[in-house]
MIPA-903195 format. One line per 8 residues: number of its first residue (from 0); their letters; for each residue x, y, z of N, C-alpha, C. Coordinates in steps of 0.001 Angstrom, whole numbers, padded with zeros to 6 digits. Example, Ala and Ser with C-alpha at 12.3 -4.5 7.8 and 13.67 -1.06 7.14 Angstrom:
<pts>
0	AS	013190:-005690:007800:012300:-004500:007800:013200:-003300:007800 ~ 012850:-002250:007080:013670:-001060:007140:012900:000030:007870
</pts>
This chain:
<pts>
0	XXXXXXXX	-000164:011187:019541:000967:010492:018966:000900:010606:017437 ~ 002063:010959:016894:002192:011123:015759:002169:009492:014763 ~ 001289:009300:013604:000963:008170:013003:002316:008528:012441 ~ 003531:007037:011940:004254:007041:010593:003902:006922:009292 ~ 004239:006913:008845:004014:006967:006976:005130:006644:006219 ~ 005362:005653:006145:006515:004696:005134:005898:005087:003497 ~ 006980:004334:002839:007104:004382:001496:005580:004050:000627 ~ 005328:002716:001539:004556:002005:001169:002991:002682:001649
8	XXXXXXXX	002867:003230:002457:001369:003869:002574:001381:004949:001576 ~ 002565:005360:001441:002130:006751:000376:001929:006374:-000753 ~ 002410:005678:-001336:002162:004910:-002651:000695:003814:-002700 ~ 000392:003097:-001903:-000545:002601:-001891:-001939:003507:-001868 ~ -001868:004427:-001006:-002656:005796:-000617:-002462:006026:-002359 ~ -001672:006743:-002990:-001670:007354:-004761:-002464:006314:-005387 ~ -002145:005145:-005247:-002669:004218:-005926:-004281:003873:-005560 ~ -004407:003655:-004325:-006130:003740:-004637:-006992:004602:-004297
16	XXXXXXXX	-006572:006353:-004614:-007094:007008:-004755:-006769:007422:-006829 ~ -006542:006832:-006869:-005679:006755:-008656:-006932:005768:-009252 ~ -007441:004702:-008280:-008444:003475:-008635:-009881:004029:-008464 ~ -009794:004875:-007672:-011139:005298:-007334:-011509:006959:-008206 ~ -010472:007240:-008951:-010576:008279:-009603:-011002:007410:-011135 ~ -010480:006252:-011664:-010435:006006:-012895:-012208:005133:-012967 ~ -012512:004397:-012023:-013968:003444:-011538:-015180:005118:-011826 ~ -014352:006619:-011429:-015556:008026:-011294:-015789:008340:-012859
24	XXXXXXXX	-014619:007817:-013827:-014878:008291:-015192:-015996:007152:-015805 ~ -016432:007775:-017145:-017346:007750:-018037:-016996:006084:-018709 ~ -015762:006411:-018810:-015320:004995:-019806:-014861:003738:-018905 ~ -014592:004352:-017459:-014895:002501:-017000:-015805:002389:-016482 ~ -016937:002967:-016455:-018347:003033:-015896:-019272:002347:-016567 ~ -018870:002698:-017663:-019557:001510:-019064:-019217:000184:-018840 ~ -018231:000146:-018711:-017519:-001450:-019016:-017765:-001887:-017251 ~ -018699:-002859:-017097:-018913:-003593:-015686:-017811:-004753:-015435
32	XXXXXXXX	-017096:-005521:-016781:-015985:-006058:-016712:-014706:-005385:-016050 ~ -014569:-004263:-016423:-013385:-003390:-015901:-013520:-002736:-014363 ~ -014784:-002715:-014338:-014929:-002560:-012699:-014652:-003130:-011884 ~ -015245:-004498:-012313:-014860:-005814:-011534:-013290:-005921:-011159 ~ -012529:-005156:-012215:-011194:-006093:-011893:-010982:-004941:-011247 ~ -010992:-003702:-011646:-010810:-002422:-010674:-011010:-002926:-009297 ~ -012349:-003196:-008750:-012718:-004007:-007515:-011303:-004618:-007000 ~ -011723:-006020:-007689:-010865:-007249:-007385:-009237:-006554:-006792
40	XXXXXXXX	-008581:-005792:-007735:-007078:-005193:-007824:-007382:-004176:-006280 ~ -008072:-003076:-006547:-008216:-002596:-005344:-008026:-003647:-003766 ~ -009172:-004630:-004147:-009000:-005427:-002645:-008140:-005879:-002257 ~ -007047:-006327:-003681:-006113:-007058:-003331:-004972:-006173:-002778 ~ -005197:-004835:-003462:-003662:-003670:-002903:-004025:-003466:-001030 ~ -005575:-003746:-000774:-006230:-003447:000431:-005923:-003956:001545 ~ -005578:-005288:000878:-005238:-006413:001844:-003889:-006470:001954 ~ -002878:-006097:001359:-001611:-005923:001346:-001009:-005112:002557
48	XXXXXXXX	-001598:-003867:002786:-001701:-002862:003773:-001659:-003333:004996 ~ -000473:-003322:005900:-000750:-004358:007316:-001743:-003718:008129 ~ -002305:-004483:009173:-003421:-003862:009684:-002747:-003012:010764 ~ -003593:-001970:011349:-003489:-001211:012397:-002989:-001415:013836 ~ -003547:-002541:014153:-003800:-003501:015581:-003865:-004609:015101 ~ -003015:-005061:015192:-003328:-006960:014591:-002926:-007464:015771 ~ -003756:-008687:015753:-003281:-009232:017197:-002190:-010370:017223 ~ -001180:-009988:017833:000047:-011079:017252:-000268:-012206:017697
56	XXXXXXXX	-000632:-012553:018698:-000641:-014084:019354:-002274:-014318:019199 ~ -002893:-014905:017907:-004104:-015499:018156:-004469:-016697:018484 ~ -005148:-017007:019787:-005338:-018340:020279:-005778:-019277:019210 ~ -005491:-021072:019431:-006180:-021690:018580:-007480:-021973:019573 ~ -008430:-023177:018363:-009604:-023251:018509:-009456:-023923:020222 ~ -010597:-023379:021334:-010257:-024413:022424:-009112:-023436:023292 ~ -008241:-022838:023057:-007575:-022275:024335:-007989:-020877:024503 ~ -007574:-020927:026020:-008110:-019641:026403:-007806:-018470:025918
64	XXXXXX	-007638:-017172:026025:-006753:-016184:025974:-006509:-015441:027343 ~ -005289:-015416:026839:-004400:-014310:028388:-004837:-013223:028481 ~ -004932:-012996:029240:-005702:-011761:029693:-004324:-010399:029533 ~ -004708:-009606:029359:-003432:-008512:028989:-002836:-007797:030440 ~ -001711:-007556:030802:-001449:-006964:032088:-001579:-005612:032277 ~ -002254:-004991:032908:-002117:-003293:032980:-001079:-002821:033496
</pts>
């Protein structure tokens, strides 16, 4: 099955391969402040990204879960 690719993965994809190119140079390698936020910004574009398999219906604390139908 063919994966989609919206607007938003391709740009996010530029962007933190854009983060992980600028963290490989000389001049933010020095600065451990600028990494950090490099970090921080990265995780946050990371988490933005919907997940793969998310599970829509998560039980609360105490109930069972349904078993899935084949």
């Amino acid at each position: 099955m063919e994966e989609k690719r919206n607007a938003f993965d391709e740009f996010s994809f530029a962007a933190l391969s854009a983060l992980g190119s600028l963290m490989a140079c000389n001049e933010v390698c020095r600065d451990q402040r600028a990494v950090m936020k490099i970090n921080r910004f990265r995780a946050w574009l990371m988490d933005l990204k919907p997940q793969a398999n998310p599970e829509p219906n998560l039980p609360f604390d105490g109930e069972p879960k349904a078993q899935a139908a084949e």
